[in-house]
N, C-alpha and C positions, 0 to 999 in steps of 0.2 A: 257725472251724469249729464250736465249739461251740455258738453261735447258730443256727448251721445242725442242728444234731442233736437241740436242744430242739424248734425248730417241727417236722421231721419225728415227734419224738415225739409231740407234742401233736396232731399232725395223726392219726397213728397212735392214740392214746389214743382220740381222737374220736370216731375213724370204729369202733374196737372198743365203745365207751359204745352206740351207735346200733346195731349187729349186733344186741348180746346185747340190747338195748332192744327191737328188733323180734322176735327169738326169745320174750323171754316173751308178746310182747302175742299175741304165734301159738300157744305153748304149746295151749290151749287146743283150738282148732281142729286142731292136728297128733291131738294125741290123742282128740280127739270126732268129728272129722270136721267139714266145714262145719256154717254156722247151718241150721238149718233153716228152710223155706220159711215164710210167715205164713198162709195159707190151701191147702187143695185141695177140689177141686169134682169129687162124683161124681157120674152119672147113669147111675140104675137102671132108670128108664122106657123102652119101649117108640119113647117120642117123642121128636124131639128138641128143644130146649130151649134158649130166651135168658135167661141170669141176668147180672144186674146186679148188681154187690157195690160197698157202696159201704162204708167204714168211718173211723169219726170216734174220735176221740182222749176222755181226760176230758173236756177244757172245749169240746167239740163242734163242734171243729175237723175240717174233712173233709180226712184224707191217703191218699184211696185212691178210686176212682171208674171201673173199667171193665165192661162186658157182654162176656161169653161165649158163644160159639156152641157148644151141646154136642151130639155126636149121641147117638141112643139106646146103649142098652146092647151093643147087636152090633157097635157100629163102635169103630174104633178112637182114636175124638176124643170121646171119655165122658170122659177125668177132664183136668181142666188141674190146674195148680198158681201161685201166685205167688209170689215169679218166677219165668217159667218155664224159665229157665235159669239157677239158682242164683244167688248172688249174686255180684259182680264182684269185691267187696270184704268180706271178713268182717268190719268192722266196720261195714257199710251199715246189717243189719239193727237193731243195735243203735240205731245213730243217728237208723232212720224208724222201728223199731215199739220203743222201750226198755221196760222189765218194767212195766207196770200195765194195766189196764181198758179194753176197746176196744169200740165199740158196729159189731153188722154189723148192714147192714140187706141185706139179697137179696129180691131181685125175680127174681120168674119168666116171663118172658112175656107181661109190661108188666100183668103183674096180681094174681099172688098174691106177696105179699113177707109175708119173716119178717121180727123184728127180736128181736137178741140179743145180750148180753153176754159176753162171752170173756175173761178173764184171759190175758195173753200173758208170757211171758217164755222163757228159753231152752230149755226142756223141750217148751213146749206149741206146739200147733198148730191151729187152727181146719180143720174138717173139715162143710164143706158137702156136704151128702147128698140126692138126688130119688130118692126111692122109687120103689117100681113103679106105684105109684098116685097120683104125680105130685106128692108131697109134699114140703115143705123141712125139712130139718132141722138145724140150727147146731149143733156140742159144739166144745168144749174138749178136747181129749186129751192125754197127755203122751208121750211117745215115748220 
């Protein structure tokens, strides 16, 4: 009987180690809220607009590559975000975009691209911008 009451404990111990294991890795998110997104794309123009984001890592490794179809300002498909449906997994973002240096390049319309440097980490958010006068603008923000 008693053999039997150690491994119920230890099974019991276990599975409590691994609860409160996951409670702090979540801590975090409970009280912030999810990660936030790695870029959004607004469009301010009149026109509507194919941007290309593509974004490489320090050593110029490319982990990001899709175009956007945005419409003008009036409609209701002017801003995307990536992801565009939040993340699955709160530690996803961590693991594809972790806190250093990330180069965007954006293309407009198979013609005018920017190209710019962004620090990322958990505050910050790259915030892609088409002015009214059909201009790209990359920041950095913290949120």
């Amino acid at each position: 009987m008693t053999r039997k009451k150690l491994i119920i404990g230890i099974i019991i111990l276990v599975a409590a180690v691994l609860i409160v294991k996951e409670i702090i890795d979540y801590l975090p998110y409970f009280i912030g809220g999810a990660p936030l997104s790695v870029f959004g794309i607004s469009n301010f123009d009149s026109k509507n607009h194919s941007v290309n984001v593509q974004i490489f890592d320090s050593n110029n490794i490319s982990l990001f590559d899709k175009t956007y179809e945005l419409g003008d300002s009036q409609s209701e498909a002017y801003t995307v975000q990536y992801p565009e449906n939040g993340w699955k997994d709160v530690h996803e973002k961590e693991r594809l975009f972790p806190t250093g240096t990330y180069t965007f390049i954006v293309t407009m319309d198979n013609n005018i691209s920017k190209t710019q440097q962004i620090k990322m980490d958990d505050d910050r958010i790259a915030s892609i911008n088409i002015d009214n006068n059909g201009n790209i603008d990359i920041k950095s923000y913290i949120t």
